[in-house]
N, C-alpha and C positions, 0 to 999 in steps of 0.2 A: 310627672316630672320629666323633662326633657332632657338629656344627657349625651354626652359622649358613651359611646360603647366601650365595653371591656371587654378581655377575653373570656370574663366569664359569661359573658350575656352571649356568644357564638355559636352554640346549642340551639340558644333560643329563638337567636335570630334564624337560624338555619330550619329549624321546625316550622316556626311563622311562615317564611318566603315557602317551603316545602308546601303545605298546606293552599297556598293561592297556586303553586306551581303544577300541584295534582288536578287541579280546575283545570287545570291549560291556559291561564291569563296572567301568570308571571314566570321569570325563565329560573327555574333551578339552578342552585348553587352549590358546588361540592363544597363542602367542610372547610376544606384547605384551601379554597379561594376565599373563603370569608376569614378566615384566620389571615390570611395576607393579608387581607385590604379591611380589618376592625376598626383603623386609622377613618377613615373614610366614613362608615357609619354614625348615626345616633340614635339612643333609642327612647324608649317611652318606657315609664317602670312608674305602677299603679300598684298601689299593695305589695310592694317587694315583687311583684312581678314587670315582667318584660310585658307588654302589650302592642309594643308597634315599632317600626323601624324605619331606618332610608340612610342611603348614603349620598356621599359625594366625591364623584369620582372625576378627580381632574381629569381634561384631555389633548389639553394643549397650555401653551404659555395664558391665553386667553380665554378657554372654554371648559366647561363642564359639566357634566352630567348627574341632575338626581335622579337615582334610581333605586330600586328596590324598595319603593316606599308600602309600607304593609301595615295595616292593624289589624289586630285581633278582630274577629265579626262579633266578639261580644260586646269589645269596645268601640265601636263605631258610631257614628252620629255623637261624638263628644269634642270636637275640634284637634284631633289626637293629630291625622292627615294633616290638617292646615300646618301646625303648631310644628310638625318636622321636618315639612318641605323649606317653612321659612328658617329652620334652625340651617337648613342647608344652603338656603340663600346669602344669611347673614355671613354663612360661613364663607364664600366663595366671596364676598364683597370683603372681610378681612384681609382674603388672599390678592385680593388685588384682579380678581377673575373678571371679565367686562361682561362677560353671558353664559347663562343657564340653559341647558335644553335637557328634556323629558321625550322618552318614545312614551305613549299611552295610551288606552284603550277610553280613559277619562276625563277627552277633552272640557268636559263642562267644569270639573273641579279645576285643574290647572288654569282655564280661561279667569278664573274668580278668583284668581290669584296671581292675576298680571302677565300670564303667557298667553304668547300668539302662535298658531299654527304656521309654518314655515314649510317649505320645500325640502322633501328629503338630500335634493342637490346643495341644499346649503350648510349643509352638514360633514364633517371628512367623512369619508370612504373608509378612514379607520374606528367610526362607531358603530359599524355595521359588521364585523368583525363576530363577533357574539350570538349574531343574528341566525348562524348556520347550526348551532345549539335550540335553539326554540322550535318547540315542538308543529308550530303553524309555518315554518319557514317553506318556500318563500312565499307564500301569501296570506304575510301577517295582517295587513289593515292595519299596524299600530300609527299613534300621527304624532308624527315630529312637530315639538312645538318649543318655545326659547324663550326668553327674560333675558332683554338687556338689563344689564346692572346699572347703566350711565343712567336713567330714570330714574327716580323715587321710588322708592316699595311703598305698594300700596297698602294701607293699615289693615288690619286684622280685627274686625269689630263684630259683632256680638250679631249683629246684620248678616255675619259670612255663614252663621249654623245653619238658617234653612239653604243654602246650596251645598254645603258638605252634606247635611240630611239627603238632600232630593242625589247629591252623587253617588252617596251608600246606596240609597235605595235603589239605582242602575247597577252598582255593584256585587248586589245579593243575585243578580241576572248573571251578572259578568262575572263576578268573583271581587277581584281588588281594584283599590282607588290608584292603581297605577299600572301596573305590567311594563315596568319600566326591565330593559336589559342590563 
């Protein structure tokens, strides 16, 4: 089940991101930045547990950022990925937000879910802000990539599991379906 995060799930979330963040393929987050920004997240909870996450972090009047999207490795290959990036999409079109963008190491998953790869210049100078924290800085390789919102979202169909499968399956190399900042 897909949800807004609590405070009580900030533990969980912060173990989850911690865990791909010890791989080196998503950036660490203190306690107390996640407790600021709970608003922001959602999560996934399977048997009364947490299983996956992402947020969405406004960045302008117009832009925003999902990030920190995470699932458990044991729940992977279940559409957990797909099912919270679009909870964050849905979310940023209530807002009124015109475009999505993602730093990622998992262009194939993002592509299969209606993002284009874009120029890091097309981005503010104020997303990269975070960047001086990630353990690969400065020569990350992540790839900036965006969803206009003026488009249609593209549906979510039963078609999408073997490319989320075949993204896990880069990911058990890489670690997570995101390493977003």
């Amino acid at each position: 089940m897909i949800r807004k995060a609590t405070i009580q799930d900030v533990k969980a979330i912060h173990a989850l991101i911690g865990y791909y963040a010890k791989k080196g393929v998503m950036l660490a987050r203190p306690l107390s930045e996640l407790y600021e920004n709970v608003r922001d997240f959602f999560a996934c909870e399977e048997g009364g547990k947490l299983v996956g996450c992402a947020a969405l972090h406004i960045t302008w009047e117009d832009l925003a950022e999902v990030k920190s999207v995470a699932v458990s490795p044991y729940y992977k290959k279940r559409g957990i990925g797909t099912k919270l990036v679009q909870a964050c999409v849905e979310d940023a079109r209530s807002l009124g937000i015109k475009r999505v963008f993602v730093l990622t190491y998992e262009k194939d998953f993002f592509e299969h879910r209606g993002f284009q790869v874009v120029p890091k210049e097309a981005l503010p100078h104020k997303i990269w802000m975070e960047c001086v924290r990630c353990p690969h800085f400065p020569n990350c390789g992540e790839i900036p990539m965006a969803l206009d919102l003026g488009a249609p979202a593209a549906p979510v169909t039963e078609a999408d599991a073997p490319a989320e499968q075949a993204a896990a399956a880069n990911n058990n190399a890489a670690g997570n379906g995101n390493h977003s900042n």
